[in-house]
N, CA, C and O atoms as a MOPAC input file, in Angstrom:
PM7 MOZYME 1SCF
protein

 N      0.82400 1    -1.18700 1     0.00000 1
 C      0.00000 1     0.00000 1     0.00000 1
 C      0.87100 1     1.25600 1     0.00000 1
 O      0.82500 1     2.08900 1    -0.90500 1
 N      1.74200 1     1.35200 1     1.16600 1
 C      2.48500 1     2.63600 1     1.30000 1
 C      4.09400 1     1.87600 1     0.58000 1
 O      4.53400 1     0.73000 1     0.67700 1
 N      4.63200 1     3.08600 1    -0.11900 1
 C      5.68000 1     2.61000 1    -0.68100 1
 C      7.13900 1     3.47600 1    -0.16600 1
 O      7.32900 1     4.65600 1    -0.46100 1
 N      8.03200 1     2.70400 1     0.59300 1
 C      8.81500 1     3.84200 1     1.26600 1
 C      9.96500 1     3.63600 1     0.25800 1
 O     10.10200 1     2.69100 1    -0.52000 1
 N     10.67900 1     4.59800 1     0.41000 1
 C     11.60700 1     5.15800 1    -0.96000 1
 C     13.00800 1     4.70800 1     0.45000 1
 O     12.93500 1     5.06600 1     1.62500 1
 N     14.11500 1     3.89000 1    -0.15500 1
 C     15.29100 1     3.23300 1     0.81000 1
 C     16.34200 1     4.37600 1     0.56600 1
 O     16.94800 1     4.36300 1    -0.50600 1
 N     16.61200 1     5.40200 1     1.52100 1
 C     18.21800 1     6.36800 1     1.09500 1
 C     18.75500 1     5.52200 1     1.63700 1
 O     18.47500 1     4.74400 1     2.54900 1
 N     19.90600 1     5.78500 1     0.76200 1
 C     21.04500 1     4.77300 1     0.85400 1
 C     21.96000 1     6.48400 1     1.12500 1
 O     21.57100 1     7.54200 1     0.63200 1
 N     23.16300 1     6.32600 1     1.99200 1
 C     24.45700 1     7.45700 1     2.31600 1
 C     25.53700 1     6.78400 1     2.49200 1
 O     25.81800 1     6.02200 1     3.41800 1
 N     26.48200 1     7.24400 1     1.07500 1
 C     27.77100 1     6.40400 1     0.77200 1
 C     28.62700 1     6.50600 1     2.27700 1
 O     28.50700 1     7.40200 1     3.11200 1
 N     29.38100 1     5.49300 1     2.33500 1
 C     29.81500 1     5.47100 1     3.70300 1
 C     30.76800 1     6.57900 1     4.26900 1
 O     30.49400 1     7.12000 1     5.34000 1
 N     31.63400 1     6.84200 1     3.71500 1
 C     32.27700 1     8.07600 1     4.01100 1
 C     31.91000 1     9.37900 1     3.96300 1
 O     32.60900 1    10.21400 1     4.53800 1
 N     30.71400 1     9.76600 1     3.24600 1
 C     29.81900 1    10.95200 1     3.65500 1
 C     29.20800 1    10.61900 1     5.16000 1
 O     29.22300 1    11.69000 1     5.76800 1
 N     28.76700 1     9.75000 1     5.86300 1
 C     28.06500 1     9.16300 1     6.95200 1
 C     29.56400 1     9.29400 1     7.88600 1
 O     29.64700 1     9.56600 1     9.08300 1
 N     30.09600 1     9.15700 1     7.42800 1
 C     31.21300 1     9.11700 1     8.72200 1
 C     32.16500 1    10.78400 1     8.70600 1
 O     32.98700 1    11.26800 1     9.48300 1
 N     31.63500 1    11.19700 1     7.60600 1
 C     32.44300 1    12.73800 1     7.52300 1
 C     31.17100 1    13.93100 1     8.56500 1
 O     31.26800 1    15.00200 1     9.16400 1
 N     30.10100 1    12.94400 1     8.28200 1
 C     28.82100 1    13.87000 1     8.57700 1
 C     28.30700 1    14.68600 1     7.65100 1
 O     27.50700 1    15.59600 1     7.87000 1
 N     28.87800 1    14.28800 1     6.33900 1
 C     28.55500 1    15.25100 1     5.26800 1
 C     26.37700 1    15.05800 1     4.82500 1
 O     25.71800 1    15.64800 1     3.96900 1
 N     26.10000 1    14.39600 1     5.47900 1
 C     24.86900 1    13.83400 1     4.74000 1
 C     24.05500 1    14.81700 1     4.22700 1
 O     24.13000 1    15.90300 1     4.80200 1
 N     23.25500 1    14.72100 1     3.24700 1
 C     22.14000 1    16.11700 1     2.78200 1
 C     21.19400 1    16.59600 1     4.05700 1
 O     21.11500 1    17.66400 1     4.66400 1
 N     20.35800 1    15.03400 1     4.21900 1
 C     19.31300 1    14.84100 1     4.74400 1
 C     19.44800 1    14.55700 1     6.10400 1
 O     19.64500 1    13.36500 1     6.34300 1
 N     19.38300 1    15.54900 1     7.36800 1
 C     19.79000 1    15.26200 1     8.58300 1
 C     18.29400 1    14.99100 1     9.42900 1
 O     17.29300 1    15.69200 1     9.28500 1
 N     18.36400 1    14.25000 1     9.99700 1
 C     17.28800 1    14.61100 1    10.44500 1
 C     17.00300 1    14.97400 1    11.91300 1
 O     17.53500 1    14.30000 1    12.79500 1
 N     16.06600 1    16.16500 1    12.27100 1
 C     15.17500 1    16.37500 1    13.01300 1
 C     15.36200 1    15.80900 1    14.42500 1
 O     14.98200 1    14.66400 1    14.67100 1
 N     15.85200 1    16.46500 1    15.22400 1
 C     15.86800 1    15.90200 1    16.62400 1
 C     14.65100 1    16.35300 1    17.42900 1
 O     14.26100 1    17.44800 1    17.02200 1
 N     13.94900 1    15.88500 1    18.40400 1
 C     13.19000 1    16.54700 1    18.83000 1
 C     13.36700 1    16.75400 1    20.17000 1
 O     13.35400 1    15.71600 1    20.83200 1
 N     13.61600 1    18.32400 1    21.10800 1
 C     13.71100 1    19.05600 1    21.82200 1
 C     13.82000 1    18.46600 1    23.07500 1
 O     12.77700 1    17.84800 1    23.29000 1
 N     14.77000 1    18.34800 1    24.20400 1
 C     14.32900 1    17.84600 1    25.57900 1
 C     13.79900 1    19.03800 1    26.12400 1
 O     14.46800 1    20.06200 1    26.26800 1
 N     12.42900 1    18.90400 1    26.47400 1
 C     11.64700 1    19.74600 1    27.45600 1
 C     11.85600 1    19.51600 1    28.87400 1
 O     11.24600 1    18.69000 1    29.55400 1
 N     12.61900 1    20.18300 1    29.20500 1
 C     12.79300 1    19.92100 1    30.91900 1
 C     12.03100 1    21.22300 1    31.90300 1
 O     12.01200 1    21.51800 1    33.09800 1
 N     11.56200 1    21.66100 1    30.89100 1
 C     10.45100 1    22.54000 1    31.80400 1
 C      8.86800 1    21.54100 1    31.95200 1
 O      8.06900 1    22.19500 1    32.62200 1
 N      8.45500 1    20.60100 1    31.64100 1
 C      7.55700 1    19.81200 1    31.53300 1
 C      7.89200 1    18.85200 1    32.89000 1
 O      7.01300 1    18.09700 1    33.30700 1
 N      9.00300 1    18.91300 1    33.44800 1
 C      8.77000 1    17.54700 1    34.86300 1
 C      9.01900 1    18.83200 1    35.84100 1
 O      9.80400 1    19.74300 1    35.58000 1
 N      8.34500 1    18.75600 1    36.82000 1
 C      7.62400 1    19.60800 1    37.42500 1
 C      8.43100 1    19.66600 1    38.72400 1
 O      8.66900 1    18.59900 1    39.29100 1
 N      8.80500 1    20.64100 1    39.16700 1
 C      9.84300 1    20.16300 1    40.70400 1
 C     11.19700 1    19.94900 1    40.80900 1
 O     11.65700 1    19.37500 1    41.79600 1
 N     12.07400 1    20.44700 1    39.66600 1
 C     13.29900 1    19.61400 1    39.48800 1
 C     14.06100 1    21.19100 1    39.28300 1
 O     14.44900 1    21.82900 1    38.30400 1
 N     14.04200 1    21.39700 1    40.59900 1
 C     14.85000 1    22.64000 1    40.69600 1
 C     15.17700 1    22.29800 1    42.60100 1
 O     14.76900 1    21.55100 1    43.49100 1
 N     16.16500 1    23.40500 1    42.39500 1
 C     16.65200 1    23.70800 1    43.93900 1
 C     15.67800 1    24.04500 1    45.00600 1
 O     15.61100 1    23.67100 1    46.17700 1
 N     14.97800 1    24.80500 1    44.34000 1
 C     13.82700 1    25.60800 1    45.09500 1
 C     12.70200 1    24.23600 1    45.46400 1
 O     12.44100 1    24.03900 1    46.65100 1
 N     12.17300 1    23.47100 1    44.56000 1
 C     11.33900 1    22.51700 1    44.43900 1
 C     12.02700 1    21.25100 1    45.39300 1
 O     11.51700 1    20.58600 1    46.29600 1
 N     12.63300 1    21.23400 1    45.13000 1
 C     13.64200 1    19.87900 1    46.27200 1
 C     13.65100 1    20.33000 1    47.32300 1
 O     13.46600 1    19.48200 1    48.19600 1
 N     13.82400 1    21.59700 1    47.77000 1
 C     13.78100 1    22.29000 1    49.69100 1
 C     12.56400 1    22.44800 1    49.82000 1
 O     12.17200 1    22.34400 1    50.98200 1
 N     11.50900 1    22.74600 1    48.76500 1
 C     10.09400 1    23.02900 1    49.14700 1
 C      9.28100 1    21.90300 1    48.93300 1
 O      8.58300 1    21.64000 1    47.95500 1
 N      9.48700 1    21.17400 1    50.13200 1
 C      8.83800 1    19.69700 1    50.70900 1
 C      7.70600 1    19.43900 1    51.56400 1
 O      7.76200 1    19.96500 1    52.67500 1
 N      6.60600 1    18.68700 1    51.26800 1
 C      5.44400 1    18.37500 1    52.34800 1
 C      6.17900 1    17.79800 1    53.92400 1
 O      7.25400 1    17.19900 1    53.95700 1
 N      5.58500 1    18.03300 1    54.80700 1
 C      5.88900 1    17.42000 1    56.04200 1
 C      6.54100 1    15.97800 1    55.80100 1
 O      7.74000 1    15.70500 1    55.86100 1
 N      5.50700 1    15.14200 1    55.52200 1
 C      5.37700 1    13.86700 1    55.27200 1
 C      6.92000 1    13.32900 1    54.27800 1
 O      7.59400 1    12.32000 1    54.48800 1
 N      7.11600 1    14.30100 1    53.28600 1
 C      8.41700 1    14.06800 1    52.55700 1
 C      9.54700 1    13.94700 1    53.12400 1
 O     10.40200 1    13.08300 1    52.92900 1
 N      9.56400 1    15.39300 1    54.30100 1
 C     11.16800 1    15.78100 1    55.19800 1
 C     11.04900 1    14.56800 1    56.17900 1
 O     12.11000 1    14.10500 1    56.59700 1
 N      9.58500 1    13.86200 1    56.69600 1
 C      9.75400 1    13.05500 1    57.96300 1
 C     10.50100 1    11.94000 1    56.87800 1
 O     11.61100 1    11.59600 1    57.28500 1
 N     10.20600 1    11.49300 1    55.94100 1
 C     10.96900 1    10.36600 1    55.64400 1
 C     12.51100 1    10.49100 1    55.22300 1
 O     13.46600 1     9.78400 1    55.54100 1
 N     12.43400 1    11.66700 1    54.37200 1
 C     13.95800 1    12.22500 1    54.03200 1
 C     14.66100 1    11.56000 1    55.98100 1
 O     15.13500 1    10.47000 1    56.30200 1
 N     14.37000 1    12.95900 1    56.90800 1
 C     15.34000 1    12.49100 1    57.84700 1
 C     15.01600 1    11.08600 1    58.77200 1
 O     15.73300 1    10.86700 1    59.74800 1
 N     13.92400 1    10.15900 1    58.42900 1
 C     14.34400 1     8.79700 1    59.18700 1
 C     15.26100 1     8.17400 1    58.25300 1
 O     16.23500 1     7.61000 1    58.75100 1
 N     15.11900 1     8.16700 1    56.83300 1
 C     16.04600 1     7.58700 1    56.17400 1
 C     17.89500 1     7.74100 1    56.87700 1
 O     18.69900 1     6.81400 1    56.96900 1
 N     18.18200 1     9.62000 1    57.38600 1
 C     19.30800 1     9.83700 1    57.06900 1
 C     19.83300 1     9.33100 1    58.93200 1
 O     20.98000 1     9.08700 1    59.30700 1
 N     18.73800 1     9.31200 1    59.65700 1
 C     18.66500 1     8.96900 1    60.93500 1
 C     18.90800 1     7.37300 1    60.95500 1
 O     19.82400 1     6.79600 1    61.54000 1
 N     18.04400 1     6.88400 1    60.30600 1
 C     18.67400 1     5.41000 1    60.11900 1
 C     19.78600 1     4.96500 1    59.66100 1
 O     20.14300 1     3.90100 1    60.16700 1
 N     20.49300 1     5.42900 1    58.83900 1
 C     22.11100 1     5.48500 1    58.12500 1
 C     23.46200 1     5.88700 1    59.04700 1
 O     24.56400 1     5.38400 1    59.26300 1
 N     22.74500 1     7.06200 1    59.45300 1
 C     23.23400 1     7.97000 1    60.64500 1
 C     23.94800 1     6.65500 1    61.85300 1
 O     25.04300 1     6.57400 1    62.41000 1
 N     22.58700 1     5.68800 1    61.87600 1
 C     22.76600 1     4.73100 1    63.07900 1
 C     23.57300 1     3.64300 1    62.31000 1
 O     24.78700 1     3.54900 1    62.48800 1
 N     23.10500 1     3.06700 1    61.71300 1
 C     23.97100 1     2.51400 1    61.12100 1
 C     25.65800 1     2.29100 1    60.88800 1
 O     26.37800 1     1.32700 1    61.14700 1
 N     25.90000 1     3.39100 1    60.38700 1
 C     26.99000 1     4.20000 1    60.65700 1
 C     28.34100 1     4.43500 1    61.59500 1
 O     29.55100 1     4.44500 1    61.36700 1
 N     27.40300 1     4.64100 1    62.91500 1
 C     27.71300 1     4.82000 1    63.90200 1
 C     28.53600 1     3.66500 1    64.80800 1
 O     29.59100 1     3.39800 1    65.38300 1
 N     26.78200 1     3.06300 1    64.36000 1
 C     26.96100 1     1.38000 1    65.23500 1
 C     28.69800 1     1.05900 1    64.54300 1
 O     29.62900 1     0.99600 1    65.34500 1
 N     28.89900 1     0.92300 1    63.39000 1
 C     29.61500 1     0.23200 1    62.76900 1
 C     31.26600 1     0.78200 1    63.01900 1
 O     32.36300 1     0.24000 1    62.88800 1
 N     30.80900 1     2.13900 1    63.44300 1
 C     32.36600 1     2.97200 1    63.80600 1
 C     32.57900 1     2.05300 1    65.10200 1
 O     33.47600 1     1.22400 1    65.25400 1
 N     31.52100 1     2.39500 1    66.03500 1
 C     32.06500 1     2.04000 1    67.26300 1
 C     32.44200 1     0.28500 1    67.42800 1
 O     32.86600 1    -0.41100 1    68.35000 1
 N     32.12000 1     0.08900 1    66.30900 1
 C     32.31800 1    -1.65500 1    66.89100 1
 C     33.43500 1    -1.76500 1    66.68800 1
 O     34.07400 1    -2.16900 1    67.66000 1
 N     34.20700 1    -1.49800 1    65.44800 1
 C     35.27900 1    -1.17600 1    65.09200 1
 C     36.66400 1    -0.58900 1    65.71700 1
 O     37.84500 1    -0.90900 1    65.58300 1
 N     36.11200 1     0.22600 1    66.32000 1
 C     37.37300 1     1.20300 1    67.01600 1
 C     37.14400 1     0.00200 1    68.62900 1
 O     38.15300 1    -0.45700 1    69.16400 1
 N     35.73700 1    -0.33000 1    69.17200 1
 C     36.21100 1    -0.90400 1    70.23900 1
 C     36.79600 1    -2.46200 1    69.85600 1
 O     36.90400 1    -3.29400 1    70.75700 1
 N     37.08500 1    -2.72000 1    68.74800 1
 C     37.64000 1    -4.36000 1    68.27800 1
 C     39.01700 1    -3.64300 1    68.32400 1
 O     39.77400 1    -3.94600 1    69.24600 1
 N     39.34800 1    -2.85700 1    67.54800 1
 C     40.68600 1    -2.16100 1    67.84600 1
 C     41.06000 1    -1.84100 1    69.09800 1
 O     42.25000 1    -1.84000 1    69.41400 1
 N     40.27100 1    -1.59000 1    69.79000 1
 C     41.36200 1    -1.11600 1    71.40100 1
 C     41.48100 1    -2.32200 1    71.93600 1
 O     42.52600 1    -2.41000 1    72.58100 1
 N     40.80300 1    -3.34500 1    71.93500 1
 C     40.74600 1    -4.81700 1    72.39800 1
 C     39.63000 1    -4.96400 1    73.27700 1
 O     39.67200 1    -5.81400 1    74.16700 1
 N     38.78800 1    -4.33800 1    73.14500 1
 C     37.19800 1    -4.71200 1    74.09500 1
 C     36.21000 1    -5.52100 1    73.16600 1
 O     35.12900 1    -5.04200 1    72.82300 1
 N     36.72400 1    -7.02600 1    72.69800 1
 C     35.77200 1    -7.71100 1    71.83700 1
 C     34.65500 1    -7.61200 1    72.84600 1
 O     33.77200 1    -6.85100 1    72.44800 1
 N     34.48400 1    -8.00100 1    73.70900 1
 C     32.79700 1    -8.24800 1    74.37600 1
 C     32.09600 1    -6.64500 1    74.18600 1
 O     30.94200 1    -6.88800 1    73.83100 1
 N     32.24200 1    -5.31000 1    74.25100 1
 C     31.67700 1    -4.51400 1    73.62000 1
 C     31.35500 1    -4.46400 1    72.26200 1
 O     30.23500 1    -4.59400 1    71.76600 1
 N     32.81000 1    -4.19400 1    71.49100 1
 C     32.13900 1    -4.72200 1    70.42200 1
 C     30.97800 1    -6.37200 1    69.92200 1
 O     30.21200 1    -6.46400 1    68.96200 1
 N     31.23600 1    -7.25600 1    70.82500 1
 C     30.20300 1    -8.19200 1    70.28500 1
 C     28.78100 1    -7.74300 1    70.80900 1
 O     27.84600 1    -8.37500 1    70.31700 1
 N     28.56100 1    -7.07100 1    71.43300 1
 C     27.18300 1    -6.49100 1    71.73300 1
 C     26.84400 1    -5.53900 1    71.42000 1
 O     25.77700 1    -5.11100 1    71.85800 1
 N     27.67800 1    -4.73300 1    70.44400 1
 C     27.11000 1    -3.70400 1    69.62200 1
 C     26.76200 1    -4.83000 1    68.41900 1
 O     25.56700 1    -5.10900 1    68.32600 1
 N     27.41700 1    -5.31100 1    67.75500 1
 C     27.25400 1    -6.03900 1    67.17100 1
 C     25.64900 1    -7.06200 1    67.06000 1
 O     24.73600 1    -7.25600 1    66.25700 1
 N     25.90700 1    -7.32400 1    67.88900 1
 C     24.73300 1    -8.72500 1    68.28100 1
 C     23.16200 1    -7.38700 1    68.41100 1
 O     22.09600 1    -7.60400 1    67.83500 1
 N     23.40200 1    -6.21900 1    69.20200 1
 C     22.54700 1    -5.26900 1    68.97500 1
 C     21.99700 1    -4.94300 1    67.61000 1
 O     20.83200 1    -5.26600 1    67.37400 1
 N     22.90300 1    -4.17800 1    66.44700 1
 C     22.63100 1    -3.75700 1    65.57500 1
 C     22.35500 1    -4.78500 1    64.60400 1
 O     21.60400 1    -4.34200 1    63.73500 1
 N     22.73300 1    -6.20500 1    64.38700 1
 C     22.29100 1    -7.23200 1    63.86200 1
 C     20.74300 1    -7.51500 1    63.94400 1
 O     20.05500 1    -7.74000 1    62.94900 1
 N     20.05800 1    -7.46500 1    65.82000 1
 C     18.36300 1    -7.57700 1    65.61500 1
 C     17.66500 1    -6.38800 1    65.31900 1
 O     16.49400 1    -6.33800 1    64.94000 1
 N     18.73100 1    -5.04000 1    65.57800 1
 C     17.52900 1    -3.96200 1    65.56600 1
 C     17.64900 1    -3.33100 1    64.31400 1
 O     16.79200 1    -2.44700 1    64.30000 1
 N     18.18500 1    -3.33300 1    63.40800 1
 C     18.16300 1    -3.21700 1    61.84300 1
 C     17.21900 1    -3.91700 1    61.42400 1
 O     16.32000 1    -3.29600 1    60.85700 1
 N     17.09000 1    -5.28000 1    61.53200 1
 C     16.16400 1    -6.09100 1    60.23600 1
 C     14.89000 1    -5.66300 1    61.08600 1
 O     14.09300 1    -4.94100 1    60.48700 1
 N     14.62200 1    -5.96600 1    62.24400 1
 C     13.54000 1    -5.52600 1    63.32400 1
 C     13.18400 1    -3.96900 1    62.79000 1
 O     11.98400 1    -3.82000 1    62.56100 1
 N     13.67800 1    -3.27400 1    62.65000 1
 C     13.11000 1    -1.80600 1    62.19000 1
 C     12.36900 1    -1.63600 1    61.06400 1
 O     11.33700 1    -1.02700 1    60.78600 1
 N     13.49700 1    -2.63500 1    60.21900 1
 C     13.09100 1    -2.62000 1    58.76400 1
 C     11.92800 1    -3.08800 1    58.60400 1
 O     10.99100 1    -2.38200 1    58.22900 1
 N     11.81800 1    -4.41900 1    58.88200 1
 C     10.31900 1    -5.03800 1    58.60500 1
 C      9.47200 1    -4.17800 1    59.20300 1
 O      8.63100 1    -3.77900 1    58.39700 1
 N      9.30300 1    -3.58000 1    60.63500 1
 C      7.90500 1    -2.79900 1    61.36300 1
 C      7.95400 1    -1.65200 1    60.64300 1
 O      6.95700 1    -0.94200 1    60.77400 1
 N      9.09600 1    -1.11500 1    59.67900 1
 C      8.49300 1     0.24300 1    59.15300 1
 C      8.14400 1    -0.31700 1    57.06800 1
 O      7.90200 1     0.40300 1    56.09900 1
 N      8.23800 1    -1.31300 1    57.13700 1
 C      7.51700 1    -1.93800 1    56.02900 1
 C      5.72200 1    -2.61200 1    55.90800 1
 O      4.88500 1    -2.90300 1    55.05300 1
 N      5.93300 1    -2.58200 1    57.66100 1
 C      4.61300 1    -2.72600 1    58.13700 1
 C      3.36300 1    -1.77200 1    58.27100 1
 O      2.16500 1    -1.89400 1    58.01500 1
 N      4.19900 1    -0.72300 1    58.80600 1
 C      3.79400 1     0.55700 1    58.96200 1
 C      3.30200 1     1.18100 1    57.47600 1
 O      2.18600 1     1.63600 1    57.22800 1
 N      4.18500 1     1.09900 1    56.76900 1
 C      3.74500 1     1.96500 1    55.37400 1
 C      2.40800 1     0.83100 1    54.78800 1
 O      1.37200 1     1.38600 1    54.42000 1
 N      2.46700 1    -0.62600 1    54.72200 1
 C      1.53400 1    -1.10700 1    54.22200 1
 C      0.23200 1    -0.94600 1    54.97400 1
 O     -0.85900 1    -0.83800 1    54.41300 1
 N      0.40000 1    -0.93900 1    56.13600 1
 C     -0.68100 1    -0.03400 1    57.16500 1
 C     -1.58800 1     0.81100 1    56.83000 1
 O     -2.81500 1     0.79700 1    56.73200 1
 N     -0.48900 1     1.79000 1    56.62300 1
 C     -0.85400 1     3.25300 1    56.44900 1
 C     -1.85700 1     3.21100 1    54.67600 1
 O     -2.93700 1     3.68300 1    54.32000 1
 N     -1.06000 1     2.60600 1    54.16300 1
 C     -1.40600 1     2.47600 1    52.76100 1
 C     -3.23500 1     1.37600 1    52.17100 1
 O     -4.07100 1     1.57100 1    51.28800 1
 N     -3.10500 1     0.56200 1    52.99700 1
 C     -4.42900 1     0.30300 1    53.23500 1
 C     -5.53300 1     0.86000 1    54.16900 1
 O     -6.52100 1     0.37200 1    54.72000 1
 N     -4.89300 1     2.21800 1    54.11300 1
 C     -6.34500 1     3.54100 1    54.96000 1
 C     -5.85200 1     2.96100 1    56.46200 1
 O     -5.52800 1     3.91300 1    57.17200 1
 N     -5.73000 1     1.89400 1    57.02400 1
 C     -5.21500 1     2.72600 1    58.91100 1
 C     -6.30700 1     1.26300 1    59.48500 1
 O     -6.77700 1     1.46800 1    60.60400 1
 N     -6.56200 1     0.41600 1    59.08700 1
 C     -7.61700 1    -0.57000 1    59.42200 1
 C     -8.43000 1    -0.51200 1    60.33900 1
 O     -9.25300 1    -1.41500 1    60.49300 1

């Protein structure tokens, strides 16, 4: 029905960039995603900053835990460090799951 016409571009015009027929790029609109500025990233709902800082609060701990176990394996206090240890081992996955709980909670309206 429709009959498309095949350009053919000798190879070394294609690699010089010489071609006739260039075609048409079409425009990235980055004024179309909405929020993607400096101003828009600091200007946050409540609900956004509470998760922003448990995220950085949880890392924060994380973090922490992991300095101190460290520096007390280095001075030679293994039994501190094994109870930071043995600590941050249940209360990580323990957090994780009840705040996976929490959002599916929340997310089925509050039961």
């Amino acid at each position: 029905m429709f009959k498309r016409k095949i350009e053919t571009i000798p190879f070394r015009e294609f690699l010089a960039g010489h071609s006739e027929k260039r075609m048409s790029h079409t425009p990235i609109l980055y004024s179309l995603v909405p929020g993607m500025s400096i101003e828009g990233f600091f200007n946050m709902s409540p609900e956004v900053a509470g998760a922003y800082a448990l995220v950085i609060g949880v890392g924060a701990i994380g973090m922490l835990s992991h300095v101190l176990e460290v520096n007390f394996a280095k001075v030679g206090l293994e039994n501190i460090a094994y109870v930071i240890e043995s600590f941050t081992k249940i209360a990580l996955p323990v957090g994780t799951y009840s705040f996976i709980l929490y959002v599916f909670y929340k997310l089925m309206g509050g039961l």
